[in-house]
C-alpha positions as CSV (number, residue, x, y, z in Angstrom):
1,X,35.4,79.3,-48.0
2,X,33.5,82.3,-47.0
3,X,36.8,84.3,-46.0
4,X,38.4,83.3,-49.1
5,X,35.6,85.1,-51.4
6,X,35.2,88.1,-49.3
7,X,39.1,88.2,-49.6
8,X,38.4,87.7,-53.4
9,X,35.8,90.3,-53.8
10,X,37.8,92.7,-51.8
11,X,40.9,92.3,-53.8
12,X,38.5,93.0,-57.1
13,X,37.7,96.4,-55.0
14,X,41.6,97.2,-54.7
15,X,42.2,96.7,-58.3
16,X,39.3,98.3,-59.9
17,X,40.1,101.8,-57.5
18,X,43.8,101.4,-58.8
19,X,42.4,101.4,-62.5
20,X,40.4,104.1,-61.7
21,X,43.3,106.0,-59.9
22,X,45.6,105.0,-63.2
23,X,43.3,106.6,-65.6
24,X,41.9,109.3,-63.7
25,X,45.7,111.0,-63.0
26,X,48.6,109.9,-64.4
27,X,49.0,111.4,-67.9
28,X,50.7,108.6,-69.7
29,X,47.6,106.1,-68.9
30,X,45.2,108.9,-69.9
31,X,47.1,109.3,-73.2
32,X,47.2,105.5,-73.9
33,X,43.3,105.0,-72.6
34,X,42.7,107.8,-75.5
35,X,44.9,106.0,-77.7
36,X,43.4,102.7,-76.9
37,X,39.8,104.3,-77.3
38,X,41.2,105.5,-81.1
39,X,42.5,102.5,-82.5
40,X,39.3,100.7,-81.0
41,X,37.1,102.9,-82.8
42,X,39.2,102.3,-86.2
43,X,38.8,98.5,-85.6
44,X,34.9,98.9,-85.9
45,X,35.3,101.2,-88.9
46,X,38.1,99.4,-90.4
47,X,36.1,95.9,-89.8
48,X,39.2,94.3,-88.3
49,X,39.0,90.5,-88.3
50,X,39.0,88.2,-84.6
51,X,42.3,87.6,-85.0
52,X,43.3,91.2,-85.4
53,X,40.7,92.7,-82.5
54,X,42.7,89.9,-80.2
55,X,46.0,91.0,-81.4
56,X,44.8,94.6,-80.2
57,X,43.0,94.1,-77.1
58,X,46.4,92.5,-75.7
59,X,48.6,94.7,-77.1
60,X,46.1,97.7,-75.5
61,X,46.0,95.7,-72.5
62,X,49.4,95.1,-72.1
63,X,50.7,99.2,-72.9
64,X,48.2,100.2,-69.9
65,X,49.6,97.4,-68.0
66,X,52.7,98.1,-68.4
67,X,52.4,101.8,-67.8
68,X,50.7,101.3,-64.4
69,X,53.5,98.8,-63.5
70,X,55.6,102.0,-64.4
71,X,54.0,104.6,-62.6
72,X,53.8,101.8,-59.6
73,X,58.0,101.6,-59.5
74,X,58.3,105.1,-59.8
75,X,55.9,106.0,-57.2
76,X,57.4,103.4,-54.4
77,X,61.0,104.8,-55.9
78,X,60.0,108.5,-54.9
79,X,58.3,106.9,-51.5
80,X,61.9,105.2,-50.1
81,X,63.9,108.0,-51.7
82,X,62.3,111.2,-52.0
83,X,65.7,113.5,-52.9
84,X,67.1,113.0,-56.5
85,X,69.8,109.5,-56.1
86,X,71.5,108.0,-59.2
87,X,70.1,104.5,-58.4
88,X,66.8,105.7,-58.3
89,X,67.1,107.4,-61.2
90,X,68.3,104.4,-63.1
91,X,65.2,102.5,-61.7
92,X,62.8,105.1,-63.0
93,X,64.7,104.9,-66.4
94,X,64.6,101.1,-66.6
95,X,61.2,100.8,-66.1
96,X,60.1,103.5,-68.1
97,X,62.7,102.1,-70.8
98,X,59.9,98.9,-70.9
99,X,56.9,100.6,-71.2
100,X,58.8,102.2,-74.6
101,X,60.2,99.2,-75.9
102,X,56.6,98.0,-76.1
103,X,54.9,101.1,-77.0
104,X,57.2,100.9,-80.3
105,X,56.3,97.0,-80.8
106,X,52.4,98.3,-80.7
107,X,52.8,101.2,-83.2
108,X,54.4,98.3,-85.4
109,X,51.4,95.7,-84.6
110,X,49.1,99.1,-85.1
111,X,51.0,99.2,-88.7
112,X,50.6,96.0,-89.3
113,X,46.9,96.1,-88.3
114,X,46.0,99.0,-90.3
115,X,48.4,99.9,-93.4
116,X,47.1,97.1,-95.3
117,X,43.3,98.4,-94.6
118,X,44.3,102.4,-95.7
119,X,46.3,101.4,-98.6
C-alpha cells in the first residue's frame, strides 16, 4: 500500500513538472494560459453564472489539454524522425488539426458565454 502512494505522489511530481514545462515554453500553451487568465477575469466582471464558470473551466481545461497532447505528438514525432518525412508531417498536422477544431468550438462557447452579457 505504501509503494502504491509513493508511486502515486511521484506520478503527481511528473505531471505537475510537465504543466510547468507546458506553460513555461511552448508558445501556444502560453498564449491559451493568457487567454484562459482573460476570459477568467471577464467571468468575475461579467458575474457569469455556475453553469457558465463550468462550461468555461472545461472548455479552458480542455484547449490546454489538448494543446500539451499536441506539443507531446510533435515532440515524440521530431524524436523518431528528426529530418522533414511526409508521414510525419501529416501526424503533426492531424494533431494540430484537433487542438483547432476545438479552439473554434471555445471561441463559439466564449460567444455564447459573453455576447449576451456585452449586448
Amino acid at each position: 500500500m505504501i509503494k502504491f502512494i509513493t508511486g502515486r505522489i511521484k506520478g503527481v511530481g511528473y505531471a505537475c513538472k510537465g504543466a510547468y514545462l507546458l506553460i513555461t515554453t511552448e508558445a501556444s500553451l502560453k498564449a491559451q494560459f493568457f487567454i484562459g487568465i482573460l476570459v477568467t477575469i471577464a467571468g468575475f466582471y461579467f458575474e457569469i453564472s455556475k453553469t457558465e464558470w463550468i462550461v468555461q473551466t472545461l472548455t479552458i481545461g480542455l484547449i490546454m489539454s489538448l494543446e500539451g497532447i499536441n506539443t507531446a505528438i510533435e515532440e515524440m514525432a521530431d524524436f523518431i524522425h528528426p529530418e522533414h518525412h511526409k508521414k510525419i508531417g501529416l501526424i503533426k498536422d492531424l494533431a494540430a488539426g484537433a487542438v483547432f477544431i476545438f479552439a473554434i468550438a471555445a471561441v463559439i462557447i466564449g460567444c455564447f458565454i459573453y455576447i449576451p452579457k456585452i449586448f
